[in-house]
N, C-alpha and C positions, 0 to 999 in steps of 0.2 A: 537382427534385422531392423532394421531404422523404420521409428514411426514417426504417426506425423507432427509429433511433438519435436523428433531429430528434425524433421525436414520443416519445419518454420523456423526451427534455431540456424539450419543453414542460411536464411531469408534477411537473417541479423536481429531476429527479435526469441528472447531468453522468456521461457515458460515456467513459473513459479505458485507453488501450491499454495491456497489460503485457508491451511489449517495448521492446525498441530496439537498433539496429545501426548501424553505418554506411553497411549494404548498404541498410536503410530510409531512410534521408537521401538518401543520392545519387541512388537508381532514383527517387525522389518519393513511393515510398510511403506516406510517415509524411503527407506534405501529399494523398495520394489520400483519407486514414483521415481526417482533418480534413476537407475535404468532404464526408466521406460522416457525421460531426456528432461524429467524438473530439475531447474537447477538453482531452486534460492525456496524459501519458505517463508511466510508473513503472517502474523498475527496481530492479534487487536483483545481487549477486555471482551468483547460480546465470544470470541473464541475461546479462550480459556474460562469465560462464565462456564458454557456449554460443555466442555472438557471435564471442568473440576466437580461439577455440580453433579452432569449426567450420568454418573455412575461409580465406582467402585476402586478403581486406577489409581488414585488418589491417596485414600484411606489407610492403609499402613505409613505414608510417608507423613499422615497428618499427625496418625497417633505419634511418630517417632521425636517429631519437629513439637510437638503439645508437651511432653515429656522433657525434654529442653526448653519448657517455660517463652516456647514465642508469644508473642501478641500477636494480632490478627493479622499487622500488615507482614511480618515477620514472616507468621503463617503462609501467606500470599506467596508472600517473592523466597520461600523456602520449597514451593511446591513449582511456580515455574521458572526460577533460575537455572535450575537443573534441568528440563525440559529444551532452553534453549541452548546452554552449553554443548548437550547431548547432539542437538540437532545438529548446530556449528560445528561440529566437530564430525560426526558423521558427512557434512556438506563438505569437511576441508579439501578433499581431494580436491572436488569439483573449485573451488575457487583457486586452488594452486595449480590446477589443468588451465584455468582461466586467464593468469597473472590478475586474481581477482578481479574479474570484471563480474564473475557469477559466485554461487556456493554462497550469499548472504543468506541470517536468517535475522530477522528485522524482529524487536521489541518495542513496546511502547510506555515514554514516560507516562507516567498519572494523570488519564486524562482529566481529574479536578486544578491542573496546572495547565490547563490548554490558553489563561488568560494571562497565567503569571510568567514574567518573562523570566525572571532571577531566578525563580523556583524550579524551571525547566532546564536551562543551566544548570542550576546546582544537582537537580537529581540526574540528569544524563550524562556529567561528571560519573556520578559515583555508582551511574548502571557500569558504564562504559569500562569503570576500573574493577569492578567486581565480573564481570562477565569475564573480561579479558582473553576476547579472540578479536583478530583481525579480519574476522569474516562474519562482524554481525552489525548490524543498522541500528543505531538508535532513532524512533519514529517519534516525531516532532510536529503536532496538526499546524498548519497552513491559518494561521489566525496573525491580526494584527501582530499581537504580543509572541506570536511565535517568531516571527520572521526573522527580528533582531538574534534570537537565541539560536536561528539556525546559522547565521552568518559567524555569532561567538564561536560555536563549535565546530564550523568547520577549520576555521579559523586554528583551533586549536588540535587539529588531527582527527576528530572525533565524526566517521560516517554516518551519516544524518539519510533517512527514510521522511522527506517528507509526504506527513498523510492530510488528507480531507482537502484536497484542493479540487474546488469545482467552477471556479469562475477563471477565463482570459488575464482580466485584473490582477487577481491575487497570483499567478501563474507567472506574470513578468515579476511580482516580489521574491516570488521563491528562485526565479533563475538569476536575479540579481543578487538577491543574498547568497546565493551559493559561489558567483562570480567574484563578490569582495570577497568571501571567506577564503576562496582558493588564492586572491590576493594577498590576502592576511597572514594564509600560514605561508605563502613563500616569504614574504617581506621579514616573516620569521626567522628562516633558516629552515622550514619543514621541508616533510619531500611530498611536494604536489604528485608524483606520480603513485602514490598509494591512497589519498583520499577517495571515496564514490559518494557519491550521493544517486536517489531515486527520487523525483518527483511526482507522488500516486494521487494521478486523477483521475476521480471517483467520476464513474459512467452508468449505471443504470440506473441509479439515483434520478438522475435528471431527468430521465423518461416518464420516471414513474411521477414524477410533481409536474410536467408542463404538458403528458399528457393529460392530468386531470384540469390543467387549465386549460387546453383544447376542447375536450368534451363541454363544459361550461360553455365555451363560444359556438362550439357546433349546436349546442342547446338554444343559443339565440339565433340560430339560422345563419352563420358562417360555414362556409366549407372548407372544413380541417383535416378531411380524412385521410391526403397525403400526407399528411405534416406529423400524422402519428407515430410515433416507433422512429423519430427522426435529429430532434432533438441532442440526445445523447451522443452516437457518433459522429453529428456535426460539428459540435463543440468540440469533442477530441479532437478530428480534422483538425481545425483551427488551430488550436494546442500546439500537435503535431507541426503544423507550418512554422507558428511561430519560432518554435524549438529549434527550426532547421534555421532561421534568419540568424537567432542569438548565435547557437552553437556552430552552425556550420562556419567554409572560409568565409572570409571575410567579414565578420562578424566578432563580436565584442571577447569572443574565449581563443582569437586569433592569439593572442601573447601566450596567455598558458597554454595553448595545447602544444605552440612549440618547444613549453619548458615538459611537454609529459602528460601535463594534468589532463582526466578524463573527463569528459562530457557527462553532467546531469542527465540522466538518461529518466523519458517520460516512462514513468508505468501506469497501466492501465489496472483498475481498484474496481471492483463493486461491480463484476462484468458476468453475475449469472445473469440469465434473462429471468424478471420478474415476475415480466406478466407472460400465461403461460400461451395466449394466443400468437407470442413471438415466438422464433429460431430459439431453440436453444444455445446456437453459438454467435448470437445476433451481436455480441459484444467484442468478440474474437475475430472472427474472419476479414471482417471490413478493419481492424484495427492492427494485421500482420505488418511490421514495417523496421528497418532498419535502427539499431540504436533506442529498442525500445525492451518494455516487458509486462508482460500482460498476468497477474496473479490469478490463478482460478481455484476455485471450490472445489474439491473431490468431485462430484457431479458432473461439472462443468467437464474435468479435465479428460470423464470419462466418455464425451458427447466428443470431445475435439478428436481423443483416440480412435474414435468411430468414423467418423462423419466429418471431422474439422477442413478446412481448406488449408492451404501448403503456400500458396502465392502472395506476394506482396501488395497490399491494397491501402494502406495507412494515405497514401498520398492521392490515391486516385480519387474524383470526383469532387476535389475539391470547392469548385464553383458551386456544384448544385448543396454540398454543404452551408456555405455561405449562403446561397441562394433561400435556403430552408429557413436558417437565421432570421434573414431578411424578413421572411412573410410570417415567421411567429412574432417576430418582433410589430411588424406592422398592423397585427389583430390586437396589438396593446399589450402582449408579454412581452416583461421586462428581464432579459436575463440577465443583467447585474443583479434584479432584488431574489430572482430568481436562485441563484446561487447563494448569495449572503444568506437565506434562507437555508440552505442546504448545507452550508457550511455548518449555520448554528444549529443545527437540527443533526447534523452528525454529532458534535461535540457535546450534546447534551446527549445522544442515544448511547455515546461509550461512559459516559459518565455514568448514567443509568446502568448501564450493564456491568460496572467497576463497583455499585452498590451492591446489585443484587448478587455480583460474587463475593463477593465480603457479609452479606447478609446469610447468603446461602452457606457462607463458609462458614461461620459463628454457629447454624446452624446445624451443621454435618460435625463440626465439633464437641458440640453437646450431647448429642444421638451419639457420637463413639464414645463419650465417656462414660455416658449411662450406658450404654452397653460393657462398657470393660469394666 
């Protein structure tokens, strides 16, 4: 029986889970979430922090990989290489049902490389060659220094998951660097009709920082109270439009899409509802639309199965999105510093959580050895 996860994917918009474990692989969970219509899986450091740290799952495969004389980072990427292979591989159907348009599951270089442009290169090289599926995303954050390094790699065949994009601004970099790169590897000889890219822009983030600069001006006697809870899916909107100017006819991927090559397709990031006096699918429903993909949380995915809406709305109400813009912007929020802000504050928050799993891990590694 089709749910409503099937029936938004009829809609054109692809439903992707933002977890992943080992405890999800083995119990069949991840293949339960796939029949019930996810078709792609995303991860980030704060995920696998949680994963590796919070429990037990782990632990014979540390003692196993300790034993074999790894070091820490060794350690790391001996605990979820395996995890993603697993998943991609369990996903392949679904991407060879798709002609890979779906069935990724997305990894992230080191986010202490989120500045270095070479370094990001050089490591997504050598995730890309060591994973070695055709159904998995190397994720590349949305920073100056990234840009260049996602156009190298598309460039060179290499599917790019860009993450942490939250401004308009940086959003025309990213669909332009993806446009030369799909220039690059044709000029090569590649085959454009096998490259994908994801463009993931982060949406409740932004509620959560320009509503607390709302409250501030309501504090001085402005009236913000519409404009709460508003933010977020307006900027998507926007996003969204632009997306359809770039990619659709008449528009600049006009040459490659008649050689094949596929559309950068927007995904929606960071879409639980935070704050909890919102919808719980406040990041979902308004954001259902064509040529898109929306990654959600266990939680989330179990609120849209209940309750989710089915209809197309990514495009509707455009004006009054803009419109929102408008009057945050005219109370003195600035959302260029706004994002910049957001940006850097993601990329130091996976940083942090790239610490504390390597802390945590050095940790749980000592505890197993005194214990054996």
């Amino acid at each position: 029986m089709p749910t409503t996860i099937h029936k938004i994917h009829e809609v054109g918009q692809s439903i992707w889970c933002d977890n992943i474990s080992r405890g999800m692989i083995d119990s069949g969970e991840l293949q339960r979430l796939i029949d019930l219509g996810i078709v792609g899986v995303t991860s980030n450091p704060t995920i696998f922090m949680k994963a590796i740290t919070g429990g037990s799952d782990y632990d014979q495969r540390i003692e196993a990989l300790q034993a074999g004389g790894c070091d820490l980072m060794g350690l790391y990427e001996g605990l979820v290489l395996p995890d993603i292979v697993d998943a991609a591989d369990i996903l392949r159907p679904v991407h060879d049902r798709t002609d890979g348009v779906d069935g990724f599951v997305s990894f992230e270089v080191s986010p202490k490389l989120a500045y270095d442009t070479a370094g990001t290169v050089e490591e997504a090289r050598r995730l890309h060659a060591e994973i070695d599926r055709p159904n998995v995303f190397i994720k590349v954050p949305a920073t100056e220094q990234g840009i260049p390094a996602i156009e190298t790699l598309i460039g060179e065949g290499i599917s790019v998951n860009v993450t942490l994009i939250f401004g308009i601004d940086m959003y025309e970099k990213v669909m332009r660097a993806y446009i030369d790169g799909v220039h690059r590897l044709a000029s090569g000889g590649g085959d454009v009709t096998r490259i994908a890219s994801v463009a993931s822009f982060f949406v409740s983030r932004v509620d959560t920082l320009v509503d607390g600069l709302l409250q501030e001006k309501r504090a001085a006697g402005e009236k913000v109270d519409h404009l709460l809870g508003k933010a977020a899916n307006a900027n998507a909107k926007v996003a969204y439009a632009r997306f359809g100017e770039v990619f659709g006819k008449g528009g600049a991927f006009d040459e490659l899409a008649a050689s094949g090559a596929r559309v950068q397709r927007p995904l929606w990031a960071s879409t639980s509802a935070k704050n909890p006096a919102y919808p719980d699918t406040i990041y979902v429903d308004p954001l259902i639309g064509p040529d898109t993909v929306n990654t959600l949380p266990p939680k989330t995915i179990e609120a849209v199965l209940d309750h989710g809406a089915t209809k197309s709305a990514i495009a509707d109400h455009l004006s009054e999105a803009r419109q929102a813009l408008s009057e945050i912007a005219a109370l003195g929020i600035d959302m260029k510093e706004v994002t910049k802000k957001l940006e850097s504050d993601g990329v130091a928050s996976f940083a942090k959580s790239f610490d504390e799993l390597l802390e945590n891990l050095a940790a749980k590694q000592q505890r197993l050895t005194a214990a054996g």
